[in-house]
N, C-alpha and C positions, 0 to 999 in steps of 0.2 A: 845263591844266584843273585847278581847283581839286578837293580833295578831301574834301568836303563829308562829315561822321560824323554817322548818324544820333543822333536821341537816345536818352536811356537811358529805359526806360520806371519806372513807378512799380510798387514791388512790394510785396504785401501781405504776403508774411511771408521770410526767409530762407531757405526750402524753397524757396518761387517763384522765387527769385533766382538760388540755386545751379541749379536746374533751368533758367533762361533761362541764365547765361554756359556751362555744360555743350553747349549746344545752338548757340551763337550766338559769333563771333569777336568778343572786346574791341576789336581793331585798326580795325572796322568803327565803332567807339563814339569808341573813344576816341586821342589823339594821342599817343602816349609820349612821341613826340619832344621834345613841352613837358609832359610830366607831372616833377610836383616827386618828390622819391626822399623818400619818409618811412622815421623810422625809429622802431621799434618795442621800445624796449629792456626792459621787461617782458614779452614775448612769448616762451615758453617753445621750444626747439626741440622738434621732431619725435624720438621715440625709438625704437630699433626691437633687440629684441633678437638677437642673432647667437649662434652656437654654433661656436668659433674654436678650434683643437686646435695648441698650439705644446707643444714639448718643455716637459716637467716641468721638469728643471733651468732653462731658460727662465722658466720662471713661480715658480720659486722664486727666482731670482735680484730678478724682479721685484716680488714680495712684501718680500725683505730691503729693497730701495730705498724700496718705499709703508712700510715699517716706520719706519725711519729718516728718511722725512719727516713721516712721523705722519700718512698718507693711506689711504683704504682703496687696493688696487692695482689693482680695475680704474678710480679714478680715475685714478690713475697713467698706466694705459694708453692712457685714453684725449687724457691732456695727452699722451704721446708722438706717439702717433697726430697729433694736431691739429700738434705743432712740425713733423712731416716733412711731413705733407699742407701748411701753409704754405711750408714753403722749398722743394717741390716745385715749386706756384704762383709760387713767385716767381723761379722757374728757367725756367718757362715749358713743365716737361716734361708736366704734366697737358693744358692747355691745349694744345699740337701734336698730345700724343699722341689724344686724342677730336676732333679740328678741331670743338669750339663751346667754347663759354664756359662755363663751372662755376661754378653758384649755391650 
């Protein structure tokens, strides 16, 4: 039996909109299975500040390096952060350890 998605309704402003998909499954609408993947390279990520306590000497260590690359250091920290969360992913340890997928 085929699996027939209803249609998307028309919506008068994007308050109505977020209020309908809030309320209402995509999966019902729409096929993912043939949805095209866009990609959004001017789309700014989501920032969220954290309050993260590592040894002094730790962060001073990390300072001389953002120094000597001529970066501020929580830039720094957070390209570290990003290289080991990648080889982490490509180790496959994040991904077994949660069993779903990481967006």
């Amino acid at each position: 039996m085929k699996n027939e998605k209803k249609l998307i309704p028309e919506f008068r402003s994007e308050a109505e909109e977020q209020a309908f998909w809030s309320a209402h499954d995509s999966t019902d609408y729409v096929d993912w299975e043939k949805a095209d993947q866009v990609l959004l390279p001017n789309l700014k990520p989501t920032m969220k500040n954290i309050s993260l306590r590592i040894p002094e000497p730790m962060l001073n260590r990390l300072k001389v390096l953002a120094n000597e690359r001529d970066v501020p250091y929580q830039s720094l920290l957070k390209m570290f952060l990003k290289e080991r969360l990648d080889h982490e992913l490509e180790k496959g340890l994040l991904v077994r350890h949660n069993k779903k997928t990481i967006h």
